[in-house]
PAZAPA-4460 file (N, C-alpha, C; in steps of 0.05 Angstrom, whole numbers, plus 32768, in hexadecimal, padded with zeros to 4 digits):
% residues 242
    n_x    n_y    n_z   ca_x   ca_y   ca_z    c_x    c_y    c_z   seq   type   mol
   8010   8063   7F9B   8027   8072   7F90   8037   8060   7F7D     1      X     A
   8031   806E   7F63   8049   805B   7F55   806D   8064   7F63     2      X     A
   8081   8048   7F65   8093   804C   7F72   80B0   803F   7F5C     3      X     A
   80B5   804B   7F4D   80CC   8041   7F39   80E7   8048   7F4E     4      X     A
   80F8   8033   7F45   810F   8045   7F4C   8125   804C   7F31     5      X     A
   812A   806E   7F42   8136   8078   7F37   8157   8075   7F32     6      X     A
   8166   807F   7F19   817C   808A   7F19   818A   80A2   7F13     7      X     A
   819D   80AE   7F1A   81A8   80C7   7F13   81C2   80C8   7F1E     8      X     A
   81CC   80E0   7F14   81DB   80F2   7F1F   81E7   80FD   7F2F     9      X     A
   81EF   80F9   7F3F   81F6   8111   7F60   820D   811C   7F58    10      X     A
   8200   8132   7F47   8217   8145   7F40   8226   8157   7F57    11      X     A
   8210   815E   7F72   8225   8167   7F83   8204   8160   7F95    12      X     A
   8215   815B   7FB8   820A   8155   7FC6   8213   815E   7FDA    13      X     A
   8214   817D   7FEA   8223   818A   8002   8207   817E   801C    14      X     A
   821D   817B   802F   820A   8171   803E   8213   8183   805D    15      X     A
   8208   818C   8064   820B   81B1   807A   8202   819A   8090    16      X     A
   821A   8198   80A3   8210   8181   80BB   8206   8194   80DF    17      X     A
   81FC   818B   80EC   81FA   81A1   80FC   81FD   8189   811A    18      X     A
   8207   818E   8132   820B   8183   8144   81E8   818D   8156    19      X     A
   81DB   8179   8164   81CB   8183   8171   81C1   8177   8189    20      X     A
   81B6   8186   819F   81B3   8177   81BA   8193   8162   81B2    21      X     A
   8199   814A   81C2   8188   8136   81B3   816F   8138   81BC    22      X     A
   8161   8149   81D5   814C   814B   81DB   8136   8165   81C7    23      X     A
   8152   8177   81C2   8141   8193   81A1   8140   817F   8186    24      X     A
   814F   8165   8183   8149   8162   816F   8135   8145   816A    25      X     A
   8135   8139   8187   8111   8124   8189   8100   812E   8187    26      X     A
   80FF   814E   8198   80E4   8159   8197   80D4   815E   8170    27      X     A
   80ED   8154   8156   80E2   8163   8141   80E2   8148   8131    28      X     A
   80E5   8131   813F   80E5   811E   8134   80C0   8106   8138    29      X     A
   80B2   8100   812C   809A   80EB   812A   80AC   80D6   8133    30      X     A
   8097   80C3   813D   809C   80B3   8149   8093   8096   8132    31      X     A
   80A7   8088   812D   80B9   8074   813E   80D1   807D   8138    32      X     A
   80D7   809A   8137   80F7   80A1   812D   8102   80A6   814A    33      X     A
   811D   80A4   814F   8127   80B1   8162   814A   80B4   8158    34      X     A
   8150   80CD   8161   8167   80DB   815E   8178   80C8   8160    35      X     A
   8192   80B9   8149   81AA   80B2   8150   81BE   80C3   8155    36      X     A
   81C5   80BD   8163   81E4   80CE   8179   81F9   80C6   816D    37      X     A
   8209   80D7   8171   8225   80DD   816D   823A   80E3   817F    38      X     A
   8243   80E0   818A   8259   80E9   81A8   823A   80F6   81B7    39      X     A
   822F   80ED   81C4   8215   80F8   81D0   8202   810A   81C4    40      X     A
   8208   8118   81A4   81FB   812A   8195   81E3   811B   817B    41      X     A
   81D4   8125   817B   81C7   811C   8160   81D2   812F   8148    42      X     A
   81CA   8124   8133   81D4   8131   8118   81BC   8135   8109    43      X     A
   81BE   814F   80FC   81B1   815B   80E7   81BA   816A   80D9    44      X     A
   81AB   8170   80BB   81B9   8189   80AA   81A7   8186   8092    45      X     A
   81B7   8193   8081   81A8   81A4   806B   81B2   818E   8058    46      X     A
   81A8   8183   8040   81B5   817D   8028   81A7   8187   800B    47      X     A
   81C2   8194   7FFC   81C3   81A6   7FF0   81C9   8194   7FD4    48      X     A
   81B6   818E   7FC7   81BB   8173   7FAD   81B8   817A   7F9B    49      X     A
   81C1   817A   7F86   81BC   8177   7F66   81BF   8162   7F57    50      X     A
   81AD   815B   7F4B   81A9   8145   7F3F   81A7   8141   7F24    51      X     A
   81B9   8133   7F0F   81BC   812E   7EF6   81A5   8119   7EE6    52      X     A
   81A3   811F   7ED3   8191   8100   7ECB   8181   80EA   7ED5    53      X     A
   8171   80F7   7EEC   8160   80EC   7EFA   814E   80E4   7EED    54      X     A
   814D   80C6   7EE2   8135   80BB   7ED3   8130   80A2   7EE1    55      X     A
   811B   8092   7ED7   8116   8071   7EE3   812F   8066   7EDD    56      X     A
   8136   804E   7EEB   8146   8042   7EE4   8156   8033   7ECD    57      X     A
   8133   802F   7EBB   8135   8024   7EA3   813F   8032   7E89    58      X     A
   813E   8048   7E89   8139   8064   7E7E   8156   805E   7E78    59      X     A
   8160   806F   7E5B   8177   806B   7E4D   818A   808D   7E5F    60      X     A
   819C   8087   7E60   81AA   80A0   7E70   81A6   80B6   7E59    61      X     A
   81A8   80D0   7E63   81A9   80EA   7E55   8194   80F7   7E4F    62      X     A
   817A   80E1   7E57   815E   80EB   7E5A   814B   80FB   7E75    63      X     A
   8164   80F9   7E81   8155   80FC   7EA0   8152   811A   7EA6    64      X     A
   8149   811D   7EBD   8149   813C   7EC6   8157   8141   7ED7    65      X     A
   815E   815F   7ED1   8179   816F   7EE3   8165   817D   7EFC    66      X     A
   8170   817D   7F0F   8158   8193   7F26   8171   819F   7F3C    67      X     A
   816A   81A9   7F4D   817E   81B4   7F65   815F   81AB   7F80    68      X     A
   8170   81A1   7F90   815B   81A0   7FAB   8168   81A0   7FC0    69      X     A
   815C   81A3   7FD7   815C   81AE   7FF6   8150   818E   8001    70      X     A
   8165   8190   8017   814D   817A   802D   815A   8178   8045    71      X     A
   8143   8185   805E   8150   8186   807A   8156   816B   8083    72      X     A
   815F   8168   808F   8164   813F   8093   8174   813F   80B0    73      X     A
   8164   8130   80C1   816D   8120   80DC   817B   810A   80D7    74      X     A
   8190   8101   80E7   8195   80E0   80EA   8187   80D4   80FF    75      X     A
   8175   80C1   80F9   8162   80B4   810B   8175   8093   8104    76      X     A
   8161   8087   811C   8164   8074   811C   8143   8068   812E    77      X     A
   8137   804D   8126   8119   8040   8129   811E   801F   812E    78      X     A
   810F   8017   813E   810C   8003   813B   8103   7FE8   8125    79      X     A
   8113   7FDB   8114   8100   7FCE   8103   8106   7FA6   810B    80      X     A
   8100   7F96   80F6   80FC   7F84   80FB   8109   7F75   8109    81      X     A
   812A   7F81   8106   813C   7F6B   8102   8155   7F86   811C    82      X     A
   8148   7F8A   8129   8157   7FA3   813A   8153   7FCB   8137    83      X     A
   816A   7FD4   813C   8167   7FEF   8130   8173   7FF7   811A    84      X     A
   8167   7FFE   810D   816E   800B   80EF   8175   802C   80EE    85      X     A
   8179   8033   80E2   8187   8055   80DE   8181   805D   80BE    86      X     A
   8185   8076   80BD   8177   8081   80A7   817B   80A0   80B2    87      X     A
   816B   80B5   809A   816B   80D0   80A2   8142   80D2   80A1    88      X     A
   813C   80E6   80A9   8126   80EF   80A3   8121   810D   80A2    89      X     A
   8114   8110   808D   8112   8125   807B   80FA   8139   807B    90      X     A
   80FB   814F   8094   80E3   8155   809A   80D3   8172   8082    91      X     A
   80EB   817C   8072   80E1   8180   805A   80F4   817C   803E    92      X     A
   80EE   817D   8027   80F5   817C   8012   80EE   8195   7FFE    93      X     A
   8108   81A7   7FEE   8103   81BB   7FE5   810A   81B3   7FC8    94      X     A
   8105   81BE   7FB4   8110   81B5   7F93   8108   81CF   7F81    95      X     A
   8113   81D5   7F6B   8117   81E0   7F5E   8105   81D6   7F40    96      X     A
   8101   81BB   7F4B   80F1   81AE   7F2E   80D0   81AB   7F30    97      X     A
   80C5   81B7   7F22   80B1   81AF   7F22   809F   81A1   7F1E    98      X     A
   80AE   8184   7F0F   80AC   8168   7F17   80AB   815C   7F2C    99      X     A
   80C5   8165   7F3C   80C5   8158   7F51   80AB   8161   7F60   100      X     A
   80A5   8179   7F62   8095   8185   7F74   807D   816A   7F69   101      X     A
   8072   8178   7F5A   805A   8163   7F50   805F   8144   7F57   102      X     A
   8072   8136   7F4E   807D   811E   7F4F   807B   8113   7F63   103      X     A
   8081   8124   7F79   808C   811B   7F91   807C   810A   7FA3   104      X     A
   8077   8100   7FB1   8067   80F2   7FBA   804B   80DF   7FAB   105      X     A
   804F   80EB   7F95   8031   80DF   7F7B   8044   80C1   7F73   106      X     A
   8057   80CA   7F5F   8064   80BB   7F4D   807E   80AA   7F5E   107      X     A
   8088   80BE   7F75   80AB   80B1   7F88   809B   80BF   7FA0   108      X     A
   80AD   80AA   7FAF   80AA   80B3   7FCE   80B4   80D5   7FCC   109      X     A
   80B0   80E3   7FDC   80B2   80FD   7FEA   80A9   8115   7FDE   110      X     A
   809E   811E   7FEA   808E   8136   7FE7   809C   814B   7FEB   111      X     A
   8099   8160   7FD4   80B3   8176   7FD0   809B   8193   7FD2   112      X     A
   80A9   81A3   7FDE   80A4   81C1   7FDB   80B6   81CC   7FC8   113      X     A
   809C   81D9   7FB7   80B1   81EF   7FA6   80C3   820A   7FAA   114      X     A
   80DA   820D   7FA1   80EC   821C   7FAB   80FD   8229   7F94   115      X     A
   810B   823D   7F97   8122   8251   7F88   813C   824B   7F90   116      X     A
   814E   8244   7F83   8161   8243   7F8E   8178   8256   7F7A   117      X     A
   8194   825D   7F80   81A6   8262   7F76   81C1   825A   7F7A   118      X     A
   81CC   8258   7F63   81E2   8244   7F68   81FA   8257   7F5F   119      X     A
   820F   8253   7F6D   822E   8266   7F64   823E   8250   7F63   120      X     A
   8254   823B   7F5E   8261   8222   7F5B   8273   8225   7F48   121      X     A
   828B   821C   7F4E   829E   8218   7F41   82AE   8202   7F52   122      X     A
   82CB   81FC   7F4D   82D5   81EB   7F59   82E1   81F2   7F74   123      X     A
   82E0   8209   7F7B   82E8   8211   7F93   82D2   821C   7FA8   124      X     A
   82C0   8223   7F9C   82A8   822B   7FB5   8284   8229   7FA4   125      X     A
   827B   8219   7FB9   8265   8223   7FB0   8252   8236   7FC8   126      X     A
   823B   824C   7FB8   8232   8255   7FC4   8216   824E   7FC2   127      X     A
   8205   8243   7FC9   81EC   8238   7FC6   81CF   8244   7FDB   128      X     A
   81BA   8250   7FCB   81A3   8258   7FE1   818A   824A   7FD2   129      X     A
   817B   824A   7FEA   8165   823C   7FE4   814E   824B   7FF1   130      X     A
   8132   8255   7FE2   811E   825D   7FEE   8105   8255   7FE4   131      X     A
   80F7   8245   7FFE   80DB   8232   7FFD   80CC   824D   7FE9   132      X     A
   80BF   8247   7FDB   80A4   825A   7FCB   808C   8264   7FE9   133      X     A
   808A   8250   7FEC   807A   8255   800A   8080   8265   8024   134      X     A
   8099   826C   8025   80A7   8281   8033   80AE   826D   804A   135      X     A
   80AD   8258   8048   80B0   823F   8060   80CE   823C   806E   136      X     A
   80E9   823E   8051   80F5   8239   805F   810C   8245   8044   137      X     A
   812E   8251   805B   8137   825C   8048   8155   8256   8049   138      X     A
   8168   8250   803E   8187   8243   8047   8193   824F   802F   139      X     A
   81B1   8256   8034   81CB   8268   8029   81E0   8260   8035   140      X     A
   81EB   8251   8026   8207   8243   802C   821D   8246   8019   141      X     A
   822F   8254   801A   8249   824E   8018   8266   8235   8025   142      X     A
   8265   8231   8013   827E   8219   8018   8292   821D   8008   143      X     A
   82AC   8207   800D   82BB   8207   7FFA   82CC   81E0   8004   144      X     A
   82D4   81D1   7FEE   82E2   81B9   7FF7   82F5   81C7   7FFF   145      X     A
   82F4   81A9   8016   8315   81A6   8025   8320   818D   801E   146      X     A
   8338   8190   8027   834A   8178   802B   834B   8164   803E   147      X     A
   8346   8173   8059   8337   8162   806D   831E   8175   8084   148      X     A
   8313   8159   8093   8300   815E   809E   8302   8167   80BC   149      X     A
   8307   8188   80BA   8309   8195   80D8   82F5   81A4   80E6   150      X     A
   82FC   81AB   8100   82E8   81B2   810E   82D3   81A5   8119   151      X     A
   82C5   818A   8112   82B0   8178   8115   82B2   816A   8134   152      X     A
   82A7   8170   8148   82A4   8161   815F   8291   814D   8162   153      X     A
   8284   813F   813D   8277   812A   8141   828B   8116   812E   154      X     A
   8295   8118   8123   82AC   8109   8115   82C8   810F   811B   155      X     A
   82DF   80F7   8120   82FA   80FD   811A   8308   8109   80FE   156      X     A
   82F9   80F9   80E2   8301   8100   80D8   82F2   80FB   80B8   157      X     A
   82FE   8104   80A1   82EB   80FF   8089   82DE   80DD   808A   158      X     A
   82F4   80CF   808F   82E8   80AB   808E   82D3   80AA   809F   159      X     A
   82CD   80B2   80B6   82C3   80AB   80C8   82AA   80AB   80C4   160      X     A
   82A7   80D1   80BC   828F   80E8   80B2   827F   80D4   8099   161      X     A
   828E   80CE   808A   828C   80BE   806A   8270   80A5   8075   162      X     A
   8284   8094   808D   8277   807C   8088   825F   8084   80A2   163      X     A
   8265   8096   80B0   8240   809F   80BE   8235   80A2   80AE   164      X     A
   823B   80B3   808D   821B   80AF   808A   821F   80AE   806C   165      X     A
   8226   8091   8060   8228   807A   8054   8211   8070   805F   166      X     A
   820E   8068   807B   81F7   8056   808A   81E7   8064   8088   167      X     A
   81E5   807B   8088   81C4   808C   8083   81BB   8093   806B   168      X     A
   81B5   8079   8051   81B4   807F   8039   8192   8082   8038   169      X     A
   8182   8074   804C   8168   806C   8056   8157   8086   805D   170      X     A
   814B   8093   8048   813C   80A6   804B   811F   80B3   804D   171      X     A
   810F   80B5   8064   80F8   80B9   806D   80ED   80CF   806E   172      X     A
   80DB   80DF   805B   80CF   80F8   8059   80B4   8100   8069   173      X     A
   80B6   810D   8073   8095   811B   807E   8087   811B   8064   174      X     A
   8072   8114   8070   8056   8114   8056   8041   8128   8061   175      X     A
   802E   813A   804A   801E   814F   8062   800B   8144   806A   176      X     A
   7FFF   8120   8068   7FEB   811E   8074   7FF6   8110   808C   177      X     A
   8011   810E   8092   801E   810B   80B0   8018   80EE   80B9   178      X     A
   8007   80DE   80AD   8008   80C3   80AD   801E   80B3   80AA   179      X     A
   8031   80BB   8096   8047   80A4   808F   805E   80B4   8088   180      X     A
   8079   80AB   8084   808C   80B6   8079   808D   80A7   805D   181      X     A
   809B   80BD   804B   80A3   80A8   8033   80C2   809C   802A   182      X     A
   80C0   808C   802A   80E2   8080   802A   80E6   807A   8016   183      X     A
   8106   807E   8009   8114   8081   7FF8   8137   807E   8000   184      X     A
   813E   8065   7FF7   815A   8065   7FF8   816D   8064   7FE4   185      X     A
   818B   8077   7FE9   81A3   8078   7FD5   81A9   8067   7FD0   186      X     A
   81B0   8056   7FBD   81CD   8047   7FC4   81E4   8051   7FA7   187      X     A
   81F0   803F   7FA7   820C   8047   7FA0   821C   8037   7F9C   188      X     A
   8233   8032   7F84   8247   8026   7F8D   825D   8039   7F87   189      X     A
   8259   804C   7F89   8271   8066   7F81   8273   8076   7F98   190      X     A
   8268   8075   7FAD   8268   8085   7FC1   8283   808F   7FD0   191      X     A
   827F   80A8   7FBF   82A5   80BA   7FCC   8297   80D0   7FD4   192      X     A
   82A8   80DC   7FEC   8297   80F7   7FF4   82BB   8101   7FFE   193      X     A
   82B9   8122   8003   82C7   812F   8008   82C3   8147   801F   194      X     A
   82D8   814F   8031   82D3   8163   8038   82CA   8177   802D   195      X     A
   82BB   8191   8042   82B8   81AC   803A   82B3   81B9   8053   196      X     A
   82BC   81D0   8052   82B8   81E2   8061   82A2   81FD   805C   197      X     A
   8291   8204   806E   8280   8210   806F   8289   8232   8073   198      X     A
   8289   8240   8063   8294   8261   806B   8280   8271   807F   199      X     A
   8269   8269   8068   8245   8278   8077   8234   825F   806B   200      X     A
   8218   8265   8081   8203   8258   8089   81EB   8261   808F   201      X     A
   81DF   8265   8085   81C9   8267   8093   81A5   825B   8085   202      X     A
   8192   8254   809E   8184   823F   809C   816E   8246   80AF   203      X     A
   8159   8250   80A2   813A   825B   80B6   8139   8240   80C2   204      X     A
   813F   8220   80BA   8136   8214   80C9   8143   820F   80E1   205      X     A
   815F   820E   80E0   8173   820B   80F0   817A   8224   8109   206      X     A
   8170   823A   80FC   817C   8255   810B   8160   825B   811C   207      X     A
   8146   824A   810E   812F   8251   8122   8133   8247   8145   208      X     A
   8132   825A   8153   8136   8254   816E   8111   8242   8176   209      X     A
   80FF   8247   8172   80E4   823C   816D   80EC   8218   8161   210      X     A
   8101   8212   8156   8110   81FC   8152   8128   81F1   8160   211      X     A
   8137   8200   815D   814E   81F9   8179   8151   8210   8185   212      X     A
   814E   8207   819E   8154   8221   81B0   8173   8225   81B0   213      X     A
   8172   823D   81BE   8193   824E   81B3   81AD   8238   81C3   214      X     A
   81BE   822D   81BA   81DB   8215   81C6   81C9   81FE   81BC   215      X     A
   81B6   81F5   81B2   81A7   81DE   81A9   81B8   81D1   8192   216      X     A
   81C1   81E8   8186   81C8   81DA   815C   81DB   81F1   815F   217      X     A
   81EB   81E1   8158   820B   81E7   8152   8213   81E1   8131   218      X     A
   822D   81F4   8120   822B   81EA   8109   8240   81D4   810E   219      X     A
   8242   81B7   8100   8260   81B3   80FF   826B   81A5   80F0   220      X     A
   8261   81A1   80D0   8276   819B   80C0   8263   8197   80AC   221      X     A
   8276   819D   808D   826B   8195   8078   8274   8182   805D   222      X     A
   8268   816E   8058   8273   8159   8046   826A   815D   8027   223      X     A
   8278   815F   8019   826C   815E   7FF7   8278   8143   7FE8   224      X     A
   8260   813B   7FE1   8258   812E   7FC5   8260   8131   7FA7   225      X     A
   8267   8130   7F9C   826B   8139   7F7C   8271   811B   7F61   226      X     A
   825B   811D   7F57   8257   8113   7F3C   825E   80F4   7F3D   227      X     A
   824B   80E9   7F57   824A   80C6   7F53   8226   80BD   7F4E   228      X     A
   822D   80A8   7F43   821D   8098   7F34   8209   808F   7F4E   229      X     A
   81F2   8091   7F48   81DD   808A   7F61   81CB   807E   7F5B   230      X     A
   81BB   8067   7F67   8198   8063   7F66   818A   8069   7F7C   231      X     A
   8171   806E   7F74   815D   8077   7F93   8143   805D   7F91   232      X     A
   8146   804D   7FA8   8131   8039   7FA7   811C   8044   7FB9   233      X     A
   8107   803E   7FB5   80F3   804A   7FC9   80EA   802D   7FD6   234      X     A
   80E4   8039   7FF2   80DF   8023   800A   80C5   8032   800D   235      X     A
   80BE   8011   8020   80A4   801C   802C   809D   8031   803F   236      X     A
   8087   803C   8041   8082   8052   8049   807F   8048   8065   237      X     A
   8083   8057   807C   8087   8054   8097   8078   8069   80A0   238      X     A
   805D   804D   80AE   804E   8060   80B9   8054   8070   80D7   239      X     A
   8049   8087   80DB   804D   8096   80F6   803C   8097   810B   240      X     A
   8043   809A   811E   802D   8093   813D   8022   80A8   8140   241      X     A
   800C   80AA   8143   8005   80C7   8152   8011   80D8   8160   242      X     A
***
């Protein structure tokens, strides 16, 4: 796999967090991942990205490509050389580009399903849905920013929320031949995020009881992203155990 790294855009990045009991959310995790906890909960959710000027690194700005994408994402945490490490892993990836689709896993780590999405946005709410082509998987979220970060029984407060998952820039995709994940990490030196509040939700992967059984996944809070400067380095791929 050729592996450049990239730069772009993160024109908006809503990230739909969900509280969950940690034994519904090992069972959906490959192994050497295991669920990091939060006040005794693991964390998962939806992230809802758009991306500006996504080209190689080298690549002069204003050449890049615009896309909208989906990606379910766990906070794990694995053993590596030097202790435990943390990260999310990404058991699918949806996109709107059909680069990426192709791209994905050939040219950059992660392998994308193609998808429809629609977008409503302005500065006070966005309404965003997303549906796999494959009928796999389907999410409709309404939000709107806040001022601060309420309701969350896995965070006190926006700082807190911010710098959990600051640490989970480390990102590991399911691949379909289930041998390896593909990794890809953010970084940043602009990294501001903001509250948001969630109005409606909903998520075939999240609302599948066949996935969490019913008190398993709880919603509880949502953080947005808007218009910082990013690169995506790709890491080695991490193989999986039987």
């Amino acid at each position: 796999m050729i592996t450049p790294k990239l730069s772009s855009t993160v024109e908006r990045r809503l990230l739909v967090n969900y509280r969950i009991e940690p034994e519904a959310a090992a069972r959906l995790l490959p192994a050497p991942l295991r669920p990091q906890l939060v006040r005794g909960w693991a964390v998962a959710g939806i992230c809802l990205l758009r991306l500006g000027d996504t080209r190689p690194h080298w690549a002069p700005r204003g050449v890049g490509l615009r896309s909208e994408n989906a990606a379910h994402r766990f906070a794990v945490e694995w053993d590596g050389p030097s202790g435990p490490e943390t990260g999310v892993y990404i058991p699918r990836r949806d996109s709107a580009s059909a680069i990426n689709v192709l791209a994905g896993g050939r040219l950059f780590p992660g392998e994308h399903s193609a998808a429809t999405f629609e977008v409503q946005e302005n500065a006070d709410e966005l309404r965003i849905s997303c549906a796999g082509r494959d009928g796999a998987t389907r999410v409709a979220v309404t939000a709107s920013p806040a001022e601060e970060l309420w309701g969350s029984r896995l965070f006190d407060d926006l700082d807190q929320a911010s710098a959990f998952f600051r640490q989970g820039t480390k990102g590991f995709s399911a691949t379909r031949s289930g041998l390896r994940l593909d990794g890809m990490e953010l970084r940043t030196d602009d990294w501001r995020i903001e509250a948001a509040v969630v109005h409606s939700v909903h998520s075939s992967f999240f609302d599948d009881p066949g996935n969490f059984p019913p008190g398993s996944a709880a919603l509880d809070c949502a953080l947005l992203m808007r218009d910082v400067q990013a690169d995506w380095h790709p890491l080695p791929a991490m193989p999986t155990a039987a």
